[in-house]
C-alpha positions as a Markdown table, in Angstrom:
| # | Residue | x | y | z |
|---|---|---|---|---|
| 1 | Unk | 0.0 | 0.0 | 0.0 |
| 2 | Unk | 0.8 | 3.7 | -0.5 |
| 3 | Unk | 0.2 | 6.4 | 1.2 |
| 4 | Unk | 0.3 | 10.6 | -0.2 |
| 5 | Unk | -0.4 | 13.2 | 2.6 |
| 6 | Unk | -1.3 | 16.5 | 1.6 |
| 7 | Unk | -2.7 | 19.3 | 3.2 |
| 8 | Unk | -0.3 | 20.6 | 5.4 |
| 9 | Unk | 1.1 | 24.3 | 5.5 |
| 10 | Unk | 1.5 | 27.3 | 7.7 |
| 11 | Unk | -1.4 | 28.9 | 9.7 |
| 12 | Unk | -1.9 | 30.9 | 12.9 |
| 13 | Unk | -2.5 | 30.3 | 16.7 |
| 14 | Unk | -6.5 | 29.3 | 16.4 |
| 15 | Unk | -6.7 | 28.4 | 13.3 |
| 16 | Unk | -7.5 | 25.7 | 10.8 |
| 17 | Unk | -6.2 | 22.9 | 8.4 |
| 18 | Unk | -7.5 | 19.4 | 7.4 |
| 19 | Unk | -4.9 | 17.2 | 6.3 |
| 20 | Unk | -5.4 | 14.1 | 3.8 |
| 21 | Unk | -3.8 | 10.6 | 3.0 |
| 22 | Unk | -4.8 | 9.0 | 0.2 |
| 23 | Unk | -4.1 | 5.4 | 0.5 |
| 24 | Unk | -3.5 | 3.3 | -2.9 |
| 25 | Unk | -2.5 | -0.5 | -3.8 |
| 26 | Unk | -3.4 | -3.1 | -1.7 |
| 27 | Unk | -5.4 | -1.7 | 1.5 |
| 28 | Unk | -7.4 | -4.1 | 4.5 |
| 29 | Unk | -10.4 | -3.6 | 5.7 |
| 30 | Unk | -9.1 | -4.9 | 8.9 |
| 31 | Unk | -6.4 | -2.3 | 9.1 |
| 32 | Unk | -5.9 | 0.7 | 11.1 |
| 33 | Unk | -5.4 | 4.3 | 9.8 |
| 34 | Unk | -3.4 | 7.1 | 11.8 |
| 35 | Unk | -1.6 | 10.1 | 12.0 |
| 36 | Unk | 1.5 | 10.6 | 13.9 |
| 37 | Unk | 3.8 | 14.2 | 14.3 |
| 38 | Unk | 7.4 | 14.6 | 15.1 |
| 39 | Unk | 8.8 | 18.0 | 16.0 |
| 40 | Unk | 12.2 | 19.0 | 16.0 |
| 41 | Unk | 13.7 | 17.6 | 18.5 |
| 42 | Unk | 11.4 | 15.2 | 19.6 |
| 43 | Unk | 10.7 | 11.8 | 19.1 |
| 44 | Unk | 7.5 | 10.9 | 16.3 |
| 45 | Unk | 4.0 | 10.7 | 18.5 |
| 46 | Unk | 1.1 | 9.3 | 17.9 |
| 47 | Unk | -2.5 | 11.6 | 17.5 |
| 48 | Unk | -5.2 | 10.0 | 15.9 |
| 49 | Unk | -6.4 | 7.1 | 14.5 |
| 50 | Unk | -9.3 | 5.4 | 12.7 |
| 51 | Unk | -10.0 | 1.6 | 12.6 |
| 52 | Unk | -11.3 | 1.8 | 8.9 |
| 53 | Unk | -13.8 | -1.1 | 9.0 |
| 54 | Unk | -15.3 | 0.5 | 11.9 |
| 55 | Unk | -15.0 | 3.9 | 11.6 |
| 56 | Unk | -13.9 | 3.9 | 15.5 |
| 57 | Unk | -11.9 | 7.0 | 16.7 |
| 58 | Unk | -9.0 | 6.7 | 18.8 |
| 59 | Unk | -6.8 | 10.2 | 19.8 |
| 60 | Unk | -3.8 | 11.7 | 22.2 |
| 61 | Unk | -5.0 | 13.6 | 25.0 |
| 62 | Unk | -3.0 | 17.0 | 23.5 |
| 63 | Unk | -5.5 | 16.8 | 20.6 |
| 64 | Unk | -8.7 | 15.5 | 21.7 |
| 65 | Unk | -11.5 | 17.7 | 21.3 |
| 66 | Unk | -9.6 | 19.8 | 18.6 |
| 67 | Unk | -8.9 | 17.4 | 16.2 |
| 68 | Unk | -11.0 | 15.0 | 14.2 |
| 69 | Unk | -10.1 | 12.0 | 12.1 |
| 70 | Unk | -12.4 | 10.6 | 9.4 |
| 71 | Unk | -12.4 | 8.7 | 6.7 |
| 72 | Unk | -13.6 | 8.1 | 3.0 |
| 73 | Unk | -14.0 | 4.7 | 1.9 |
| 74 | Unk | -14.9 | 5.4 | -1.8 |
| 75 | Unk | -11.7 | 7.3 | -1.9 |
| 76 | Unk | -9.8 | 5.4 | 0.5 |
| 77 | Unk | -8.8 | 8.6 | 2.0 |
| 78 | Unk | -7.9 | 9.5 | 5.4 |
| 79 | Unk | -8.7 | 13.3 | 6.9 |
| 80 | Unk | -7.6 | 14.9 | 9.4 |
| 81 | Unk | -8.9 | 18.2 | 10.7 |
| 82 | Unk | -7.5 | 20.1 | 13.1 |
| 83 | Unk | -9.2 | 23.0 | 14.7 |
| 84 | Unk | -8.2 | 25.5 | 17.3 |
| 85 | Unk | -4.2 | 24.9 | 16.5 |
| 86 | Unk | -1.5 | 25.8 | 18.8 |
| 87 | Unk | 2.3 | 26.2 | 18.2 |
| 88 | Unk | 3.0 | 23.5 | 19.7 |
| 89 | Unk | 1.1 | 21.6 | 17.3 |
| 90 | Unk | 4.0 | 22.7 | 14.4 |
| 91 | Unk | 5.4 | 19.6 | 13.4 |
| 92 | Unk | 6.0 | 17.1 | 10.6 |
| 93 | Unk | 2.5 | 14.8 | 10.2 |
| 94 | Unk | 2.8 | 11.6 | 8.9 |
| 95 | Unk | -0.1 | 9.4 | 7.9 |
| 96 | Unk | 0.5 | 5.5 | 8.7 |
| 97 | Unk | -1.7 | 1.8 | 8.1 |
| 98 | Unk | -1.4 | -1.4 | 9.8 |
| 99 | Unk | -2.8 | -3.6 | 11.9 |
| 100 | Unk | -2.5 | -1.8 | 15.5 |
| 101 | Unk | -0.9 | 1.9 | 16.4 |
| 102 | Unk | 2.2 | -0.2 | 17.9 |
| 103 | Unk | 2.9 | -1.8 | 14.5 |
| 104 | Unk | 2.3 | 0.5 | 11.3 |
| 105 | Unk | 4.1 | -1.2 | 8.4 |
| 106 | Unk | 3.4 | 1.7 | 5.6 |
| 107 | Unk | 4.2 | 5.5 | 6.0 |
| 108 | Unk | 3.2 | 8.4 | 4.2 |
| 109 | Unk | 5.8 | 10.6 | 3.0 |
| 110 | Unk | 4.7 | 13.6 | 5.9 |
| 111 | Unk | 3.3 | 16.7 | 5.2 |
| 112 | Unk | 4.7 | 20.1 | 7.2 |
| 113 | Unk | 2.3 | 22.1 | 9.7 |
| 114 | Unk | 3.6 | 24.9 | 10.9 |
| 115 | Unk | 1.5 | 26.9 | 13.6 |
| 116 | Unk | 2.9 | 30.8 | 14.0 |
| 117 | Unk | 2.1 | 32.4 | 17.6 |
């Protein structure tokens, strides 16, 4: 499977941005979706993810309630969109797949978000 993450860019404290992973080749319906962010500095992290059969939601406590992961399954497309951003949210955002958060076997390219104060 492949994934192409897209969306990312520079905004301001409060704002907006949705951020997409198109997912293409040989996908499971048993798989999980998810984002993850590493900042400079800082080891990779998980934030959300989406069991895609399911639809169920899973998310880090720093995001919860500001950021919302979905999915598309005509377009095998994985969103998320983050409201309410801080600067600590700046931060490369990759988009994984596997079978569980713990072991992601395919990796987006990452996508730069970059929250100004």
């Amino acid at each position: 499977v492949q994934l192409q993450a897209s969306g990312g860019g520079l905004v301001q404290a409060g704002g907006s941005l949705r951020l997409s992973c198109a997912a293409s080749g040989r996908t499971f319906s048993s798989n999980i979706m998810g984002w993850f962010r590493q900042a400079p500095g800082k080891e990779r992290e998980f934030v959300a993810s989406i069991i895609w059969s399911v639809g169920d939601t899973f998310y880090a406590d720093s995001v919860r309630a500001r950021f919302t992961i979905s999915r598309d399954v005509a377009k095998n497309t994985v969103y998320l969109q983050m409201d309410s951003l801080k600067p600590e949210d700046t931060a490369v955002y990759y988009c994984a797949t596997g079978m569980s958060v713990a072991r992601m076997n395919a990796w987006g390219q990452g996508t730069q978000v970059t929250v100004s104060s």
